[in-house]
N, C-alpha and C positions, 0 to 999 in steps of 0.2 A: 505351719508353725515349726518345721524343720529348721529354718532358719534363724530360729532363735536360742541363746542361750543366758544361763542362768545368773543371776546376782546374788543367790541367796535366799533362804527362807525369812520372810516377815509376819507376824500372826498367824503361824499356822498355814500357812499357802508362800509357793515359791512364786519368785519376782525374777519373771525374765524379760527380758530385751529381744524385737527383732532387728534384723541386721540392718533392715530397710532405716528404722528410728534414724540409725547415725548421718544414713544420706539424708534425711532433713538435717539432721544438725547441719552437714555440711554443706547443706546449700542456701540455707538461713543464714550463714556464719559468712560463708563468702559472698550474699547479695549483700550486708548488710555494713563488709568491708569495701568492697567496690563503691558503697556511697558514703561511708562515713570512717573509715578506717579500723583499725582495731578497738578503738576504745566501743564503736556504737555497733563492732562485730561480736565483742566481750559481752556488752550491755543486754544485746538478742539474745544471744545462747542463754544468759543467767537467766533471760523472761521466760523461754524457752523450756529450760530447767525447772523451773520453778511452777513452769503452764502443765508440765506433766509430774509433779508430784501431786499437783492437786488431784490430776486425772487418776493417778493412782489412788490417792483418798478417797474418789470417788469409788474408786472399782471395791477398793477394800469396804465400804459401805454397803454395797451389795454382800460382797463375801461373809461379813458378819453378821449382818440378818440373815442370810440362809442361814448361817451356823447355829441359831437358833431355833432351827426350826430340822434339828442334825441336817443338813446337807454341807458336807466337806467343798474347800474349792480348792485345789489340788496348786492351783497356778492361777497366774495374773500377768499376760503379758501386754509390751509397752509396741505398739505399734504406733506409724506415723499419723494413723485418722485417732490417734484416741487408745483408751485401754480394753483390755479383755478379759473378764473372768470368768473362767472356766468353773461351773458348777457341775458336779460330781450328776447331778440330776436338776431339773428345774420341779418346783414345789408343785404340787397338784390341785392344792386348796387354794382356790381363788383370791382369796382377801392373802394368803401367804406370800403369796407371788406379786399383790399390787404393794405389801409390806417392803420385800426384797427389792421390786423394782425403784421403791419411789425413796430407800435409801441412801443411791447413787444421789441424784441431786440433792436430796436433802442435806449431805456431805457439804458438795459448792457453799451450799445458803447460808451452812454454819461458819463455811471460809470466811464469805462474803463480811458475814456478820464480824467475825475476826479481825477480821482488815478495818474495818470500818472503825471498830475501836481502837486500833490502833495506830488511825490517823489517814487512812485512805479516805479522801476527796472523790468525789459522784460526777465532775464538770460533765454537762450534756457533752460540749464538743470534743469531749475527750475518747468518746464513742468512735469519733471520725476516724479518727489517730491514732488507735489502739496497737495498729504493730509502729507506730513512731516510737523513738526513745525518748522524744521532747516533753513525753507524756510520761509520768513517775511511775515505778515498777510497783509499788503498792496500790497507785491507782486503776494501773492496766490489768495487776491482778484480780484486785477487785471487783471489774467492770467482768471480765472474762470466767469470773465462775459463776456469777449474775447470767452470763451468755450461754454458760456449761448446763444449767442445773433448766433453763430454758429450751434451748435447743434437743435436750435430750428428754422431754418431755412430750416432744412433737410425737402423735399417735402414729407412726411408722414401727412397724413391728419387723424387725426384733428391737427396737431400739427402748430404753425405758419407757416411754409413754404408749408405744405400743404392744409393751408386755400388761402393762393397766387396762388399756382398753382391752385385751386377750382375756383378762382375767375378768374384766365386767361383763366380757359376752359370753364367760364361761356358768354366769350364776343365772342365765335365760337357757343355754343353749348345750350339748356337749362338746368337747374338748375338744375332737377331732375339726368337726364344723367349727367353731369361735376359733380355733389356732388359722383354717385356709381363710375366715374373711379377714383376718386382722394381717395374715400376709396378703394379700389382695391388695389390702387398703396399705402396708408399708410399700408395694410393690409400686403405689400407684405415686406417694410421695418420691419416691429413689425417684422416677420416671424425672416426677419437678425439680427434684436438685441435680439431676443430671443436666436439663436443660439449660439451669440456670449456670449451675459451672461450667457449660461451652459455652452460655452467653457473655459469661464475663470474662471467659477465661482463667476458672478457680481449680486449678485440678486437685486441690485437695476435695471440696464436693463432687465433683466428678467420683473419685475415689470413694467417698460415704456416698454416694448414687449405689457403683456399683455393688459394693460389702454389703448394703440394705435390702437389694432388688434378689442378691442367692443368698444371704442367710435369711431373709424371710422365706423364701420355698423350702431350702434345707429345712428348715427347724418345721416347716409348716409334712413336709416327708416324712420328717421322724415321728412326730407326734401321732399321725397317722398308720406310721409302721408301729409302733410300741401301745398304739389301739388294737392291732390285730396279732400284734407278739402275745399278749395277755389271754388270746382266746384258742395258743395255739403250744403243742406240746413239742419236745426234743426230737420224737419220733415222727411225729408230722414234716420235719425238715429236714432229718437226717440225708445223705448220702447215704447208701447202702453197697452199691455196686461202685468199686475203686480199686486201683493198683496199687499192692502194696510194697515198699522193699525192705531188704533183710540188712540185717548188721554183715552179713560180709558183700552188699552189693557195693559196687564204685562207681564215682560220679560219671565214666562213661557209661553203665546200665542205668544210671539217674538218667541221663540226657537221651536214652534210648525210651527212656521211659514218657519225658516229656514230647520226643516224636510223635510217639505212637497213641497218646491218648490225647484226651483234651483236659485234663487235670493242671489245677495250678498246685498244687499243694498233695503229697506223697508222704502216707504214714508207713512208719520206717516201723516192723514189728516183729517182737524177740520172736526166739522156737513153739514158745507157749502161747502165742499171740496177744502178750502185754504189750502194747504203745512203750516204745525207748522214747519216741519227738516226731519231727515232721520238717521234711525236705520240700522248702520251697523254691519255685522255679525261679524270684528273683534273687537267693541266695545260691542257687545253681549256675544261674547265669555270670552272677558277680565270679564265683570262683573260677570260672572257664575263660573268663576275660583276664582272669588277674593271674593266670599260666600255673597257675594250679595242676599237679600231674594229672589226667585221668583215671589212672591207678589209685587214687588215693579214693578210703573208704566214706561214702557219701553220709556217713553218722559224724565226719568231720566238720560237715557245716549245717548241720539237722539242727532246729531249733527245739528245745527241751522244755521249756516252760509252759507246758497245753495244756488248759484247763480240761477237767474233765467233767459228764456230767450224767446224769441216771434218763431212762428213758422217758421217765416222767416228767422232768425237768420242764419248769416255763420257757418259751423261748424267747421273754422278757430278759432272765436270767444272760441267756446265751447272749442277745444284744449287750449287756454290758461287759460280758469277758470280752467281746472282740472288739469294743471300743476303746478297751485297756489296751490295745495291739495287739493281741494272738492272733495270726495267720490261720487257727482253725479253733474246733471244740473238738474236742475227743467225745463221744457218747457209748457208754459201759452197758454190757448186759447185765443179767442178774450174776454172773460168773465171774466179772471184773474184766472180762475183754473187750477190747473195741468190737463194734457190730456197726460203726457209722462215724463219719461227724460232719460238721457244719461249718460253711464258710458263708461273708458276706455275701459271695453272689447268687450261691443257693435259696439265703433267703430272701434276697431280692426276687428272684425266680415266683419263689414261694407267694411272693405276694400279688407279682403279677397275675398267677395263676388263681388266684383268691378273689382276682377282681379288685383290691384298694383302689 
């Protein structure tokens, strides 16, 4: 999602764009002028336009039933396969999550219903024709959030219908287990719209193939890490043993530093051993490429914003400071100094070692 940026806050959740969106637009724009000119390259884009504010209505349907249930959704981004909202956490309570999930199409239906009142026509063959223009933009809306509010019901997990079917095997079975068969079973649909987009040549399902085949395992990993984060403390993950450097080291003792150990990440710590930040090797690297003196003091490109945390801490907790981006955790003794911290790969490590 680096590659997107922002349009602005709408209810509470910001609405960005990636960069990829526009290359549809422009390759809709100019297939659509190559057969019909600009008037029927105008006409696509507006359906176009108009195909993803629904999707965004869709997404914000989600976003406000969590909200109900307090889960924030930070962002809403507009991608080429569809939209994406980022929830702050996914509900726990099973009937919350088939609530959340099944108010993304519920959205479409009410479109649908929308339209219909206000004059959109059902013609069976109008289904055939639906990216034609010969076919009226009220009706192709129509037909298409009828296709939105269906399609995204299909039990493919992550996808809405298979976050329901997640949440109905969640009230037989627990979480960890019902999250890997419901990705199993999305893994297994991705498989058929993969096939079926090289059969026909649709890469737009090609592309929902693949986003369906790794966000179902992602999510099916996480759920799984954040079962065994809950039964595990600060100090059960910590780092202990690390190189640390001083407010007068410079970015060539930083780079001596990255030699000589196997450390991605170097806590930069005052005379009294308070944490100043944390010198990361891809902010090290950046600087060394971009002719940066080596003389210059390595607290110049230390990052400062490190959460910090007690050793008692969940390591639930700690998975969401570093999914906000911090490159580390700072972990405090009873004294206020660092004595440790944690990065993603540690507790990756951690968990291989645990057996997950």
């Amino acid at each position: 999602m680096t590659w997107s940026f922002s349009l602005g806050r709408l209810l509470g959740s910001e609405l960005r764009v990636h960069v990829t969106f526009f290359l549809l637009l422009a390759w809709i724009g100019f297939a659509a002028y190559s057969s019909g000119g600009w008037p029927a390259a105008i006409e696509n884009l507006v359906f176009v336009l108009a195909l993803f504010a629904c999707v965004v209505a869709h997404e914000f349907g989600h976003a406000l039933m969590a909200r109900r249930y307090g889960i924030k959704t930070p962002d809403i981004t507009l991608l080429p396969i569809g939209g994406l909202a980022r929830l702050e956490r996914m509900p726990e309570k099973p009937m919350q999550e088939v609530w959340v999930a099944l108010a993304g199409p519920a959205v479409n239906v009410a479109i649908w219903v929308i339209l219909v009142i206000l004059g959109a026509g059902m013609p069976y063959e109008a289904i055939t024709q639906i990216e034609s223009a010969n076919v009226g933009l009220l009706d192709r809306l129509a037909y298409i959030n009828l296709l939105l509010a269906a399609f995204n019901m299909i039990p493919a997990f992550p996808m809405d219908g298979g976050r329901v079917f997640r949440a109905l095997l969640c009230l037989r079975m627990d979480r960890v287990k019902a999250t890997r068969l419901a990705a199993l079973g999305g893994q297994v649909v991705a498989v058929g719209f993969g096939f079926l987009g090289l059969s026909s040549g649709n890469p737009i399902l090609i592309l929902i193939a693949v986003f369906v085949f790794v966000a179902a395992n992602a999510e099916s990993q996480d759920v799984a890490l954040r079962s065994v984060a809950r039964r595990v403390l600060a100090r059960d993950a910590m780092i202990t043993e690390f190189h640390a450097l001083s407010p007068t080291d410079t970015l060539s003792t930083a780079a001596q530093a990255v030699i000589h150990t196997t450390q991605h990440e170097f806590p930069v710590l005052d005379t009294d051993g308070s944490l100043l930040g944390f010198v990361t090797r891809d902010r090290l690297f950046a600087a060394l490429a971009g002719d940066h003196p080596r003389s210059d003091l390595a607290t110049s490109i230390m990052e400062t914003d490190i959460p910090q945390i007690g050793l008692t801490a969940g390591l639930e907790a700690v998975l969401e400071e570093l999914h906000k981006g911090a490159p580390a955790i700072a972990v405090l003794g009873r004294t206020g100094r660092m004595i440790g911290y944690i990065t993603r790969e540690n507790i990756g490590e951690l968990m291989v070692i645990r057996g997950r």
